[in-house]
N, C-alpha and C positions, 0 to 999 in steps of 0.2 A: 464530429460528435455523433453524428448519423450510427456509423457503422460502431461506436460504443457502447451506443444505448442498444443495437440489436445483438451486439453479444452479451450485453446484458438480459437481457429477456432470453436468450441461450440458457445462461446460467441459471434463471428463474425455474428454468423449466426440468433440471437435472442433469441437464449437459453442460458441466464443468467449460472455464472458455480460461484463457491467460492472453494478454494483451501485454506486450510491450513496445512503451513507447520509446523512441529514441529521437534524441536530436542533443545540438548544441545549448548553452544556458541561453537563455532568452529567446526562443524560438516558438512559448507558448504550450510546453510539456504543462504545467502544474494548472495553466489555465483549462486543458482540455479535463484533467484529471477535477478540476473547483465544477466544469459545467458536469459530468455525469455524477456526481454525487449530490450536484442538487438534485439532478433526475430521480437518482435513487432514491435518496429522503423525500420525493413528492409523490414516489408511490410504494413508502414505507407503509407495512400494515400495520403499524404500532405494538409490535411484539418486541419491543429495546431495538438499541440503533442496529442498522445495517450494515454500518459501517465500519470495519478496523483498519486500522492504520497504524503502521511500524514507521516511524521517523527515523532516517539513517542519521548521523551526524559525522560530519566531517574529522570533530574532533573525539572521535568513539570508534574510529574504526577498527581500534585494538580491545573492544570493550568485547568479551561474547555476549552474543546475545542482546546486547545494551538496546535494539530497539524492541524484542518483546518485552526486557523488564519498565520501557520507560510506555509500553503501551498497557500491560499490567497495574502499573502504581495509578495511569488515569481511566482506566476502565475499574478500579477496584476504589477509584473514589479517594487514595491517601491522602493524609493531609501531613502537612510538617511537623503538628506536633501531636499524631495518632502513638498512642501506646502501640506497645510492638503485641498484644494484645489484642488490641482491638485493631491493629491489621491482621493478626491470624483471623481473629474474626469474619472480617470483611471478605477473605480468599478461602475461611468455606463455605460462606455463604452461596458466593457467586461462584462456587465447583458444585455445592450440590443441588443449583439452580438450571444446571447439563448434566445433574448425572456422572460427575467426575470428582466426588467428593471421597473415594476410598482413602486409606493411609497413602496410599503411597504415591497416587496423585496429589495429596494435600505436600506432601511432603518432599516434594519435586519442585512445584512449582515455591513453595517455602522456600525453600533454596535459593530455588532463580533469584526470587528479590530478597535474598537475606531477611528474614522472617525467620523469627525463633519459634521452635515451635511448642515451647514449656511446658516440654511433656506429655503435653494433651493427645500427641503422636509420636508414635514411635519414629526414631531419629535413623537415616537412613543410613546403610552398609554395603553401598555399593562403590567399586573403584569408581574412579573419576571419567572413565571414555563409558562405560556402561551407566553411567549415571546419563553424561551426555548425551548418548544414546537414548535411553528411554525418556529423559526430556523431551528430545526432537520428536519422539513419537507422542510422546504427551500435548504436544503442540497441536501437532497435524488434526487431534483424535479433538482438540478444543476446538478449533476454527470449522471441523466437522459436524461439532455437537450444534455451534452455533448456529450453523448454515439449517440445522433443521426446523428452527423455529421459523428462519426465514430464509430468502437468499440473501446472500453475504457479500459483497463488497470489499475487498480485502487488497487495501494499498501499499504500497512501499516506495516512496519517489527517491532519486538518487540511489541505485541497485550498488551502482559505482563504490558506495561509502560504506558500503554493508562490513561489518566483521564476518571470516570466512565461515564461522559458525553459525551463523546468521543464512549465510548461500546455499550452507548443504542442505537448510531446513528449506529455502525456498527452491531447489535443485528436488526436491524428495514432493515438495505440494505439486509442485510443478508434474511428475512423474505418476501422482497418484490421484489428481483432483481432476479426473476426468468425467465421471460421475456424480459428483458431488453440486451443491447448487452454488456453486463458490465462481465470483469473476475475480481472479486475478490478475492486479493492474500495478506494472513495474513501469519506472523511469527511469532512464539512465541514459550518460551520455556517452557519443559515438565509442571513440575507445575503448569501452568497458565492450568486453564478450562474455556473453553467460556460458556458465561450463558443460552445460547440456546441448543438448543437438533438438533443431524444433522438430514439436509438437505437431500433432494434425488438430488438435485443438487450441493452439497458441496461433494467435495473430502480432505482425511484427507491421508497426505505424512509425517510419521513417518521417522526420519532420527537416525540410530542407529549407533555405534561404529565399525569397521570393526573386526572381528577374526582375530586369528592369518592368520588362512588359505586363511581369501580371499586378505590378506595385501600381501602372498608371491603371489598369483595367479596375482593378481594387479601390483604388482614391475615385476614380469615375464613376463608377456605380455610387458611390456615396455621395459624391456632389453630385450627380444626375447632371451632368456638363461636361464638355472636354477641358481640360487642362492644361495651361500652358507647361512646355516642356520644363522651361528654367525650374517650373514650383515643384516638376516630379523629380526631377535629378535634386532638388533640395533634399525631398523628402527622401531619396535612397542613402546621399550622403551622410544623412542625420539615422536611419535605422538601422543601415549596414545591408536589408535585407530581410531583418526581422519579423515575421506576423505579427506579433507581438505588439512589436512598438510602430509598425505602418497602420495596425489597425488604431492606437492609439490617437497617434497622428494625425488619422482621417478623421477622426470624433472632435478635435480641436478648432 
């Protein structure tokens, strides 16, 4: 969490930083990802959260875009039974509160989440890959606008489940958030390779299985006593190896 929180303070400072995590499911990725966003929120300067976060979903992987629209409808406040009205409302509110409230921004991001925009804007006339297009740049130019009121915090766990629509926009932050006060923090597991080549500001955090020997040095330091053998071979048998669930374990 050490080296998280200092490339966090990286990013605070205008040097863009990107962290990826990787490991196996239960190794303790989302844990690492819950402790630096406490950090982050405990030296939030109270300018609105710090924090965005794109939920990938497993079963969305064909959806484009489907985690900016589902980070959109809960940063934008929707409810189930908002008039479609009073969601256009709500998204030009929070566009002309960065500065991003023109026609054609309003009317992009209307799109994304299906948001009619009755008239009130002119209805857009661009093919469908150029629409894309300046979507993605619409994006990029939002999580920028954001970053200036504070630095930004900007997650995505499970990179793995992303729709590829979804990759090319984080292939392009990736590419262009060198500057920016932005830390970008991916998860994803071994398998999955991002389609980009690193970064001299991307750090990559391998999370591997514990040995036997560092599971007993680990349970030790916790009980402050040595252990009999039988009770640490219990304990590897029972976590496979996991930080996760040996730190568990040793709490118990």
């Amino acid at each position: 969490i050490g080296l998280l929180q200092e490339r966090w303070e990286q990013a605070a400072e205008g040097m863009g930083q990107v962290v990826l995590i990787i490991g196996e499911a239960g190794l303790g990725k989302s844990r690492l990802v819950h402790s630096l966003k406490r950090h982050v929120l405990e030296q939030a300067q109270n300018n609105g959260d710090p924090i965005i976060e794109w939920r990938a979903s497993q079963q969305r992987q064909n959806s484009s875009l489907y985690p900016a629209i589902e980070c959109f409808e809960r940063v934008l406040g929707f409810e189930r039974d908002d008039l479609p009205a009073t969601q256009l409302e709500k998204l030009v509110s929070h566009l002309r509160s960065i500065n991003l409230d023109g026609d054609l921004e309003v009317a992009l991001i209307a799109s994304l989440l299906s948001v009619p925009l009755n008239g009130q804007f002119p209805e857009l006339k661009l093919p469908p890959q150029a629409q894309r297009e300046q979507t993605t740049v619409l994006l990029l130019d939002w999580l920028k606008e954001l970053s200036t009121a504070q630095p930004l915090l900007f997650v995505i766990e499970d990179l793995h489940w992303v729709d590829p629509s979804t990759l090319e926009f984080v292939e392009q932050l990736v590419d262009r958030g060198l500057n920016d006060r932005i830390l970008t923090l991916l998860t994803f597991r071994p398998e999955f390779e991002t389609p980009w080549k690193s970064k001299a500001h991307q750090t990559n955090l391998a999370l591997n299985r514990l040995t036997k020997r560092q599971i007993q040095e680990m349970m030790e330091q916790k009980a402050k006593r040595r252990l009999p053998a039988a009770l640490v071979d219990q304990i590897i048998e029972r976590t496979d190896g996991a930080p996760l669930f040996v730190a568990v374990h040793t709490q118990m």
